[in-house]
OpenMM code with the backbone's topology and positions (N, CA, C; nanometers):
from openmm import Vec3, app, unit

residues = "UNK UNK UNK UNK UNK UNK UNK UNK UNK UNK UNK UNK UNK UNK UNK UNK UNK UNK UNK UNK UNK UNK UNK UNK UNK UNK UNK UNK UNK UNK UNK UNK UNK UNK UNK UNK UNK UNK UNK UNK UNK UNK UNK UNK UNK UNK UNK UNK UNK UNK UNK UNK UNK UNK UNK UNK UNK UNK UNK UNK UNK UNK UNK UNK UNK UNK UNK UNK UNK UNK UNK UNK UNK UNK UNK UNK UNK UNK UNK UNK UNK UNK UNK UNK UNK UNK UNK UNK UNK UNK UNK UNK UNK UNK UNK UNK UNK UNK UNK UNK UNK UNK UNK UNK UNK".split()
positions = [
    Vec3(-0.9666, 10.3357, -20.5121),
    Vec3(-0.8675, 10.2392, -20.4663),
    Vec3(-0.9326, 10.1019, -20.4540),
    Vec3(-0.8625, 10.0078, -20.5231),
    Vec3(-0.8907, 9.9070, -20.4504),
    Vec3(-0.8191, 9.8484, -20.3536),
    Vec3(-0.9267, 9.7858, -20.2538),
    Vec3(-0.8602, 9.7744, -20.0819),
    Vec3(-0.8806, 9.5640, -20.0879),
    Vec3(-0.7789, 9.5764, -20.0099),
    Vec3(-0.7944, 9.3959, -20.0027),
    Vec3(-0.8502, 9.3184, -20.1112),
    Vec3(-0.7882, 9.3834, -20.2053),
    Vec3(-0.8049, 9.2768, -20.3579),
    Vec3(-0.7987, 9.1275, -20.3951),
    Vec3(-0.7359, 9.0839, -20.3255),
    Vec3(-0.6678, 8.9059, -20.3314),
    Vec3(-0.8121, 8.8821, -20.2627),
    Vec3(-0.8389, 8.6993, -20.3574),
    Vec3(-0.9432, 8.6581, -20.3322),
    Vec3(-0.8360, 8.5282, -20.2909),
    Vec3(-0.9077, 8.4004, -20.2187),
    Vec3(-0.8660, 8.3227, -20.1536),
    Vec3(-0.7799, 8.2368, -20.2314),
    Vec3(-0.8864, 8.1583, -20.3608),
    Vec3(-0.8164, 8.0900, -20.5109),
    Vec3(-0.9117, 8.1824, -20.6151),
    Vec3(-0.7899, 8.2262, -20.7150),
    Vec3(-0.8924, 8.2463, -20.8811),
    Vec3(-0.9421, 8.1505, -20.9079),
    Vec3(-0.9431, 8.0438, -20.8523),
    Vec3(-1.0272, 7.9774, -20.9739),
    Vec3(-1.1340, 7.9204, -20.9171),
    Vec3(-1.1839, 7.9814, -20.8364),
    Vec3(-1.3297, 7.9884, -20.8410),
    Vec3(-1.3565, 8.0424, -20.6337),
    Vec3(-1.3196, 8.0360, -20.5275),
    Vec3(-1.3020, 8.0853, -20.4366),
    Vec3(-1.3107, 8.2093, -20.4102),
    Vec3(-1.3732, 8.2700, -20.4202),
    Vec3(-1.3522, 8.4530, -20.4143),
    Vec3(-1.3936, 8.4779, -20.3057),
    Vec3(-1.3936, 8.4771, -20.1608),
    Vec3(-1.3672, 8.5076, -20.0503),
    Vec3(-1.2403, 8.5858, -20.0085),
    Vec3(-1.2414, 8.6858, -19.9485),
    Vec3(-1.0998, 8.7806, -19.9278),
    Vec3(-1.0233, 8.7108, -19.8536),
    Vec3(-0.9082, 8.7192, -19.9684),
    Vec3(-0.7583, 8.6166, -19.8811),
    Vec3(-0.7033, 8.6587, -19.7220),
    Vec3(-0.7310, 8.7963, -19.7243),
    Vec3(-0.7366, 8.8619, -19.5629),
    Vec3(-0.8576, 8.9052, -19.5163),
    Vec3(-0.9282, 8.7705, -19.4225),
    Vec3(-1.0786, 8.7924, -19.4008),
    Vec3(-1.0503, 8.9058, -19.2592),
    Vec3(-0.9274, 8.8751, -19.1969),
    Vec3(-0.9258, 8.9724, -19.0869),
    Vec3(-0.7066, 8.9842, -19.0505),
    Vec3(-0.7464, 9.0833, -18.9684),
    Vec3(-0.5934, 9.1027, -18.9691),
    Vec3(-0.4785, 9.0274, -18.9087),
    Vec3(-0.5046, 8.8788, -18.8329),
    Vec3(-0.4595, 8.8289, -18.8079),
    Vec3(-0.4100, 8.7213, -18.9022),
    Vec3(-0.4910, 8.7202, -19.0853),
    Vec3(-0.4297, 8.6154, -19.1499),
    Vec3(-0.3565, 8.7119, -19.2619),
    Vec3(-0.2741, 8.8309, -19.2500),
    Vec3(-0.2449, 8.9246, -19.3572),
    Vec3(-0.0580, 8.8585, -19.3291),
    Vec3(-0.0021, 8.8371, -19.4686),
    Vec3(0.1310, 8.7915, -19.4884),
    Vec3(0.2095, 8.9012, -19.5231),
    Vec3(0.3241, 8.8839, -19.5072),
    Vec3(0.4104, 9.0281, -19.5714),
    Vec3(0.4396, 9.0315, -19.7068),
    Vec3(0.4805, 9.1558, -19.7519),
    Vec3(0.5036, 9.1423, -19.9163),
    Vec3(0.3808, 9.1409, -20.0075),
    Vec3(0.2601, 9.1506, -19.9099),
    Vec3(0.1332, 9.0973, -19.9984),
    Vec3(0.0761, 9.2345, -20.0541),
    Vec3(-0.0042, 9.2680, -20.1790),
    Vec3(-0.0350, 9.4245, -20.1961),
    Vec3(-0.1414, 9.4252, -20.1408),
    Vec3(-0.2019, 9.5155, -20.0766),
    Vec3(-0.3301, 9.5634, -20.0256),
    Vec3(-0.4464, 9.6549, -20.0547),
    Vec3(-0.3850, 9.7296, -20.1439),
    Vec3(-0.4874, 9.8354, -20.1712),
    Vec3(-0.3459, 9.8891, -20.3290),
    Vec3(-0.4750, 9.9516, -20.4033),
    Vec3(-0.3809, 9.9831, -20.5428),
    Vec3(-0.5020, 10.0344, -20.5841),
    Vec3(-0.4807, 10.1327, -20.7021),
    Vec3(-0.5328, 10.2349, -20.8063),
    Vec3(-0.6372, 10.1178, -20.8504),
    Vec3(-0.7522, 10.1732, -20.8199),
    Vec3(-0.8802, 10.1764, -20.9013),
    Vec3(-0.8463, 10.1228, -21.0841),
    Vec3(-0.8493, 9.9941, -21.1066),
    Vec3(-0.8019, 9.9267, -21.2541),
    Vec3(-0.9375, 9.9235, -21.3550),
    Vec3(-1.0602, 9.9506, -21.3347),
    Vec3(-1.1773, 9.9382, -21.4298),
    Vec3(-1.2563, 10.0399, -21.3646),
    Vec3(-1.3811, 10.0371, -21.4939),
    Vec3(-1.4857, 10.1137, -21.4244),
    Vec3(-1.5674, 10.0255, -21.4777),
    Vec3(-1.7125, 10.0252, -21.4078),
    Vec3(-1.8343, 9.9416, -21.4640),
    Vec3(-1.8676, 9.9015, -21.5783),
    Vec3(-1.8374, 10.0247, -21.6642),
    Vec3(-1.8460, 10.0038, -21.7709),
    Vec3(-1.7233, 9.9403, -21.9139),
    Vec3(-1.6186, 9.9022, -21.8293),
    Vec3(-1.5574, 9.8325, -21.9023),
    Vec3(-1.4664, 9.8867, -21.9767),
    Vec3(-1.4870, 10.0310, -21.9379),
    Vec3(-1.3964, 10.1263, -21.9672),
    Vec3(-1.2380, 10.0956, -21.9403),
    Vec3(-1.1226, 10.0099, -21.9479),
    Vec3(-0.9964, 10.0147, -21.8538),
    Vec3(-0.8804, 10.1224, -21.9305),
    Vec3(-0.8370, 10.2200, -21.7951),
    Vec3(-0.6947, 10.2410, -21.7951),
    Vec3(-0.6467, 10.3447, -21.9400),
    Vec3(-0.7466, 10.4425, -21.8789),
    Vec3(-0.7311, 10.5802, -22.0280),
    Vec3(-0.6839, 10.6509, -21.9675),
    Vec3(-0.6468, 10.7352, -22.0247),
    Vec3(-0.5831, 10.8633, -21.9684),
    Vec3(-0.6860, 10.9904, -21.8860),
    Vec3(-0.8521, 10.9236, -21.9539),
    Vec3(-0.9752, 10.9639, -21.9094),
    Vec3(-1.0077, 10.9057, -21.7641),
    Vec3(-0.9546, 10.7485, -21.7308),
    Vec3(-0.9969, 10.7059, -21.6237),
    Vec3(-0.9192, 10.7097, -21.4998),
    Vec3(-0.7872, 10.7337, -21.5934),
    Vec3(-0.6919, 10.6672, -21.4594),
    Vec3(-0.5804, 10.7673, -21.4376),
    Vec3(-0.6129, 10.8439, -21.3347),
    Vec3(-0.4974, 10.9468, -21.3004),
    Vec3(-0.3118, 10.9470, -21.3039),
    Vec3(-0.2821, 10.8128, -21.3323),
    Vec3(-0.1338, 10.7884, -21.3067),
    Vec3(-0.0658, 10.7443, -21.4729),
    Vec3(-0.2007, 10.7530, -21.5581),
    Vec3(-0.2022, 10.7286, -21.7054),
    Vec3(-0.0647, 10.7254, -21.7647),
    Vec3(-0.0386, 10.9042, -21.7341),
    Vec3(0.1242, 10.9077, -21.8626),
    Vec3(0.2380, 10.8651, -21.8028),
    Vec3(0.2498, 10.8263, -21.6804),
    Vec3(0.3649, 10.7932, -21.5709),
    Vec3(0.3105, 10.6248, -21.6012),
    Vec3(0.2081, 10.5355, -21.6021),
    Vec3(0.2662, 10.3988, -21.6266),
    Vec3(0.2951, 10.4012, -21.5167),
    Vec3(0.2290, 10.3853, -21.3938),
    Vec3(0.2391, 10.3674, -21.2668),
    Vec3(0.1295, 10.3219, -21.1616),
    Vec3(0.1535, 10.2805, -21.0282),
    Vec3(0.0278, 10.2831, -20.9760),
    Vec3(0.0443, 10.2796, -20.8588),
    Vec3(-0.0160, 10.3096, -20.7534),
    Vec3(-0.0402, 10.3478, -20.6193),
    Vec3(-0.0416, 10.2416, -20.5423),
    Vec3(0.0239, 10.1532, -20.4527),
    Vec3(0.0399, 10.0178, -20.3991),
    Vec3(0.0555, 10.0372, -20.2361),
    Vec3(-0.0425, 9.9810, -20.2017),
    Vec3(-0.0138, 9.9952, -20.0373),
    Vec3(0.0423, 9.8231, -20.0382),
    Vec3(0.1051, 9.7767, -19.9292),
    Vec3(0.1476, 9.6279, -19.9216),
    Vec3(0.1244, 9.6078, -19.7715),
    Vec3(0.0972, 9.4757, -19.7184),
    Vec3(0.0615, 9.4400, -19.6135),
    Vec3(0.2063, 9.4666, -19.5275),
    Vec3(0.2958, 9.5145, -19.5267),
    Vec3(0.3479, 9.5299, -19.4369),
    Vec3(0.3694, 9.7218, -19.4201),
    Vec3(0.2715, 9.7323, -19.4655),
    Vec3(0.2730, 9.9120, -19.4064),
    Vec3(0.3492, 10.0052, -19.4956),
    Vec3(0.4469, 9.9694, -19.6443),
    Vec3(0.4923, 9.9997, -19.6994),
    Vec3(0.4078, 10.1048, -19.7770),
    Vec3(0.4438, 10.2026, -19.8822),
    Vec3(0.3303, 10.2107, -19.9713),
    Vec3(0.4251, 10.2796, -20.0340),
    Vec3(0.4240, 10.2186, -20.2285),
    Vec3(0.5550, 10.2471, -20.3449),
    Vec3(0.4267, 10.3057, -20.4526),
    Vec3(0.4801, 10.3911, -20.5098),
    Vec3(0.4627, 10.3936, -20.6622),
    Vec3(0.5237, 10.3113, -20.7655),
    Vec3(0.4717, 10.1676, -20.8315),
    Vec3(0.5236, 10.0654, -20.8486),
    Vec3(0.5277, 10.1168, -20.9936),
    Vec3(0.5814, 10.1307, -21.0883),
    Vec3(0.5792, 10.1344, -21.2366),
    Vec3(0.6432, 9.9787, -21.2899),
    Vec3(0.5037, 9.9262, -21.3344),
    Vec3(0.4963, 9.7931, -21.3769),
    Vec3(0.4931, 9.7849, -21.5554),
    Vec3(0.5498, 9.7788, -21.6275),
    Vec3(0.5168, 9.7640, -21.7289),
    Vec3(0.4711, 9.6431, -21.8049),
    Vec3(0.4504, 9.5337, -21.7227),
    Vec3(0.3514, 9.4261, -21.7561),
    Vec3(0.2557, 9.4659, -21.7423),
    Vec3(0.2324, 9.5049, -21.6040),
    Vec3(0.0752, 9.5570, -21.5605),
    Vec3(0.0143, 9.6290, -21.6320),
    Vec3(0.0318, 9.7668, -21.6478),
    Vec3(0.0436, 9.8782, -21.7610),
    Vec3(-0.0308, 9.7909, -21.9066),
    Vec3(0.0987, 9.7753, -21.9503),
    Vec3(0.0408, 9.6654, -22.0808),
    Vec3(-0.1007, 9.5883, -22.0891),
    Vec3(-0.1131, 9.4962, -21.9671),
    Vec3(-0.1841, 9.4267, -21.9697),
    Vec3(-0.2877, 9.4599, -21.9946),
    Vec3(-0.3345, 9.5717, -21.8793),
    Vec3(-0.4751, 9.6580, -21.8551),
    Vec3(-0.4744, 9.6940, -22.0234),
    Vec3(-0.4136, 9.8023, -22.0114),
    Vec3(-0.3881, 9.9559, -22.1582),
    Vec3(-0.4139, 9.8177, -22.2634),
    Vec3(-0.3843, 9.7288, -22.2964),
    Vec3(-0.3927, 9.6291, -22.4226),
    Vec3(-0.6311, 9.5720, -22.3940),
    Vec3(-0.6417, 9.6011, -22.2741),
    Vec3(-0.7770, 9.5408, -22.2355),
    Vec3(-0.7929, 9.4083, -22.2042),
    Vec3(-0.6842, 9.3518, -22.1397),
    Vec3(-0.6886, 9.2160, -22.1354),
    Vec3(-0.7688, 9.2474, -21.9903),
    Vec3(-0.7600, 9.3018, -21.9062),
    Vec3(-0.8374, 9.3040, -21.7817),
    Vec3(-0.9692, 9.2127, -21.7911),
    Vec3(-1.0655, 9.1207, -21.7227),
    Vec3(-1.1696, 9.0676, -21.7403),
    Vec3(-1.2130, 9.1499, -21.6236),
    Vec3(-1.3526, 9.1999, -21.6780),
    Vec3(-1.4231, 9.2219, -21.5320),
    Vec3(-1.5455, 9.1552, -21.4737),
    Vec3(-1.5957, 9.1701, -21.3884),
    Vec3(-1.7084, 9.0606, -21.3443),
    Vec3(-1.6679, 8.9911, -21.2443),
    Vec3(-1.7581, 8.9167, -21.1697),
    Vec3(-1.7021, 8.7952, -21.0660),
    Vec3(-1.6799, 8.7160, -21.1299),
    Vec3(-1.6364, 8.6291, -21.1693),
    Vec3(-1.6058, 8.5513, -21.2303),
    Vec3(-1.4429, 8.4754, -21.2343),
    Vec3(-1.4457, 8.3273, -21.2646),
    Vec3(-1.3488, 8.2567, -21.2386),
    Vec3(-1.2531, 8.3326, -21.3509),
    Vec3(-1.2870, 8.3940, -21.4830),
    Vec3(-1.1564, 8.4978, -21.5623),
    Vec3(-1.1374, 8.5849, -21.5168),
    Vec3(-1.2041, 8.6628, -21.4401),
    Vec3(-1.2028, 8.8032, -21.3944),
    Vec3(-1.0933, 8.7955, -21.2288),
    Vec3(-1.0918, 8.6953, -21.2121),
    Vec3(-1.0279, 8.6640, -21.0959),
    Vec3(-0.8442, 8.6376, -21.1194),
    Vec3(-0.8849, 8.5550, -21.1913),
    Vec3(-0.7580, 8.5219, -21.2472),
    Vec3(-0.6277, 8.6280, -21.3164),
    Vec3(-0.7490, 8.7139, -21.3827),
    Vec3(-0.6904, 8.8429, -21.4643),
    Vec3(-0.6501, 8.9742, -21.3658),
    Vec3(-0.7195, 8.9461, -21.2769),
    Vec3(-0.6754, 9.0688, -21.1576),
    Vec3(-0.5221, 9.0085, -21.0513),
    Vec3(-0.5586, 8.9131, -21.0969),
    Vec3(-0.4672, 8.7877, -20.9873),
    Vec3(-0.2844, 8.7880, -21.0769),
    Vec3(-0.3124, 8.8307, -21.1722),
    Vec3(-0.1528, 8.8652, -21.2562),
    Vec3(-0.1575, 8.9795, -21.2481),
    Vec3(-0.2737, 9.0530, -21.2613),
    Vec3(-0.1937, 9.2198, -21.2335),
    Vec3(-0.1439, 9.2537, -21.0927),
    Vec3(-0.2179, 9.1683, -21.0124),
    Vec3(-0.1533, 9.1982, -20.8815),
    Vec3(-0.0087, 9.1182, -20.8297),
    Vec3(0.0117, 9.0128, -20.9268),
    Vec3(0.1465, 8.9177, -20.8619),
    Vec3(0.2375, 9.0223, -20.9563),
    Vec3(0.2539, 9.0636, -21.0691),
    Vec3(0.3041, 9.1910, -21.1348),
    Vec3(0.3426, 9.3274, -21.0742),
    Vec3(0.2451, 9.3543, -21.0058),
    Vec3(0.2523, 9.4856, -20.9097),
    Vec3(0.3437, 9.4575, -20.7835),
    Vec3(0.3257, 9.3261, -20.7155),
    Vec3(0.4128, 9.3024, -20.5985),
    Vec3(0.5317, 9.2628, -20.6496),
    Vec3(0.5845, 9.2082, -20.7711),
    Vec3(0.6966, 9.1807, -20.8124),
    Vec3(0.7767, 9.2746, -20.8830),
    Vec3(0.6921, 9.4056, -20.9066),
    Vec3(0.7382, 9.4856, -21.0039),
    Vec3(0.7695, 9.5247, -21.1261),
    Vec3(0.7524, 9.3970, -21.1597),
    Vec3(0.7686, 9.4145, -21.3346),
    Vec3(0.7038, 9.4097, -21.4229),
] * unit.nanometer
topology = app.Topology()
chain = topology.addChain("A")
for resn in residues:
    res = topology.addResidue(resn, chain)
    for name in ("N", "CA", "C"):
        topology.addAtom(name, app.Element.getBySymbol(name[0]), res)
């Protein structure tokens, strides 16, 4: 899982947007399915348990928690657009799969 994913700004800020629980907003996602592995591997049917469903595991800052089936998201990863690394792309690229996942589509 990843837990408290949102960094402050992608574009270059990567400090956690919820450093503690008094700055967490509603609607925001919080934790979601594990999207890479180290090796750069993204989103096989080998890596990622929710593979043939095109789905993913979403906790949200207000205590909610959906099985979101995003088919941007989906796409995005499954196509390898994912960037991984710290980095000002890698930020950015996690930063649409996650406004995707909270919007749903």
């Amino acid at each position: 899982m990843l837990y408290n994913p949102h960094v402050t700004d992608p574009n270059g800020n990567f400090a956690r947007l919820f450093a503690k629980t008094s700055s967490i907003v509603p609607s925001k996602l919080f934790g979601t399915d594990y999207l890479a592995d180290n090796t750069g591997t993204t989103f096989s049917p080998n890596t990622f348990a929710h593979y043939p469903s095109q789905g993913f595991d979403c906790i949200f800052t207000d205590g909610s928690v959906q099985f979101v089936q995003s088919v941007s998201a989906f796409n995005y990863i499954s196509q390898g657009k994912l960037v991984s690394g710290e980095t000002v792309a890698s930020a950015q690229s996690y930063a649409q799969v996650y406004t995707n996942l909270e919007n749903g589509n």
